[in-house]
Structure formats: structure tokens, C-alpha cells
N, C-alpha and C positions, 0 to 999 in steps of 0.2 A: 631367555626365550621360552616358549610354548614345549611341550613332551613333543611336537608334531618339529618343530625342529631341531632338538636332540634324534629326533629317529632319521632326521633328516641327513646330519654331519655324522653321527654314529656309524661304523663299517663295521659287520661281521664279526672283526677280528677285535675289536674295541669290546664290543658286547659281548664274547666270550671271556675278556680279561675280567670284564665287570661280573663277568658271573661268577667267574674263579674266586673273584673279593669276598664274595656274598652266599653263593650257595653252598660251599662244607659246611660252613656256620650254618645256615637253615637246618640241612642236616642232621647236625650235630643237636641241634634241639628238637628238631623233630624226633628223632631219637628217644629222647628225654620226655615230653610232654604227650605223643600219639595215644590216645585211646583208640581201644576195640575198632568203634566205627572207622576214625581214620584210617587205620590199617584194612581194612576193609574195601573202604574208596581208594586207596593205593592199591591196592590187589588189582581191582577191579580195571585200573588204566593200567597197570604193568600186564596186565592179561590184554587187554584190548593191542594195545602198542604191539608187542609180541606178537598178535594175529594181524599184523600189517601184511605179512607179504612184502611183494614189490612195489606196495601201493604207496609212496612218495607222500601225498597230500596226505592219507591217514598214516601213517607214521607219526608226520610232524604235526599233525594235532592233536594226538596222544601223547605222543613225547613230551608235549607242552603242559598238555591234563595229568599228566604224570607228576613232571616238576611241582607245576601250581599244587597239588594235592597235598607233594611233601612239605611244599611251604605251612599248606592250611595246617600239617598236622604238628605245628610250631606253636598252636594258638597263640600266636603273636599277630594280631591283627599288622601291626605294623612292618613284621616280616613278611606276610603276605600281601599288603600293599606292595614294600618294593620289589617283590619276584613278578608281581602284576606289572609294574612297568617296567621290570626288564623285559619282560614276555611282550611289552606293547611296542616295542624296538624292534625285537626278535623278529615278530612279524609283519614288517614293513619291505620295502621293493627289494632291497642291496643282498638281504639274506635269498628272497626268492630266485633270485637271480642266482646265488651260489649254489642252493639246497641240492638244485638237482644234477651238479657234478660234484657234490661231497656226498651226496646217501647213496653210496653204490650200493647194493643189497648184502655185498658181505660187512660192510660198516655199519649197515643197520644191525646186521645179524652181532656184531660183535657190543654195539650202542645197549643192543635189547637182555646180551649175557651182564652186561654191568648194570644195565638199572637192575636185572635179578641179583645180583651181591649186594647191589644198596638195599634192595627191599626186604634180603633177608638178613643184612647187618641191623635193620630198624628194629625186624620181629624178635630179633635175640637181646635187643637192647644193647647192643655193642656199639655207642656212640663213636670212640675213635674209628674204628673200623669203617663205620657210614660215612665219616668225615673224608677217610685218606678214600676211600672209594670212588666217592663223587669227583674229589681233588682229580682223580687218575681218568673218569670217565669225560672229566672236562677240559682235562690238559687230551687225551686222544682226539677229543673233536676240536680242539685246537692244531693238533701237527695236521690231522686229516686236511682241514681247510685251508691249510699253509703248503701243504704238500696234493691240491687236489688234482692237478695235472699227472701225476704221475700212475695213477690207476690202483694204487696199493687199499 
């Protein structure tokens, strides 16, 4: 079938597994490959993200400008393809519907302290680091949206 019906049968909790497959590994070579600029355009959406506020929609489109950046700084053209359609799942109706009783402000707040560990495990070149980081900040918004009833 069409990406339009993979986003279609895809749920939330699917598309975080799949990220879990896929982005340490970006990571982890982002790490490894980012030049100056990259690091640069990473700053640049981990600053923006970070000045979200309570604001819900800019959050989650910086959070998303964020990932994508780390993918570009893989120059894997093809690793940035597929973080591009994980992202084009990501933001389809079934996440929308959830986003806004899993981004309480304190999980944003806590979301926005681990992208800063990933983006300063990049600057130091500490690729395992980056890798178990992401690991940790993707398995959190995984319990978060499994546990989002609960208010934690």
C-alpha cells in the first residue's frame, strides 16, 4: 500500500517502536559525521523547542525540526529519507489525537532536558552516549503515552 495507508493502520505506539529501531542508530552517526553547520542548525531547533512554553503545536513542530536536523547531520541522505517518513506517520490524525494528553508541560519540560543531553553528547563526540540517550528519551515518551491517563 501507499505511505497514506501505512500512516493510516500505523498507531502512535507502533511509530514509536519504529523509532526506537532506527533513531540511536541516526544518532549514533550523527555523532560521528556532524560538521560545524549541522551542529549549528541542531542548536538552533533545540533553542527554538525549548522556548515552546505551553505552546503544544510549536513544541511538536520543533521537536520534529529537531529529530529531522539530527537525522540530516548523518549525511546519509538515506537515513534522512527514512526519519522523513517516519515524521510523515508521526504527523498524521491518531498522534494528534493523543499529543495533546501526553505533552503535559512537565513532559515537555522533561522531553526538552534530554534533547539537551543528546545535543551535548553530539558536541563532545560521545557517540555511545547519544545513542543510550535517545534510547532513554524514546523509551520515556513511550511509557508517557502508554501511561497517559494517569497525569504523571
Amino acid at each position: 500500500g501507499s505511505e497514506k495507508d501505512i500512516a493510516d493502520v500505523t498507531s502512535p505506539l507502533e511509530l514509536l517502536d519504529a523509532r526506537l529501531a532506527v533513531e540511536p542508530n541516526i544518532t549514533r552517526r550523527a555523532v560521528v559525521n556532524a560538521n560545524a553547520h549541522d551542529i549549528d542548525r541542531l542548536r538552533e531547533s533545540l533553542e527554538r523547542v525549548e522556548a515552546s512554553g505551553d505552546d503544544i503545536e510549536h513544541f511538536t513542530g520543533w521537536d520534529q525540526q529537531f529529530h529531522l536536523r539530527l537525522a540530516e547531520c548523518t549525511r546519509n541522505p538515506l537515513m534522512v529519507w527514512l526519519y522523513t517518513h517516519l515524521n510523515e506517520v508521526r504527523g498524521r490524525a491518531q498522534w494528534s489525537d493523543v499529543k495533546g494528553r501526553v505533552l503535559t508541560r512537565r513532559r515537555m519540560d522533561v522531553y526538552n532536558r534530554q534533547h539537551r543531553a543528546v545535543f551535548e553528547a553530539l558536541r563532545r563526540r560521545d557517540a555511545d552516549a547519544a545513542g543510550r540517550l535517545m534510547t532513554a528519551h524514546l523509551e520515556k515518551a513511550r511509557s508517557d503515552m502508554l501511561g497517559q491517563d494517569t497525569g504523571t
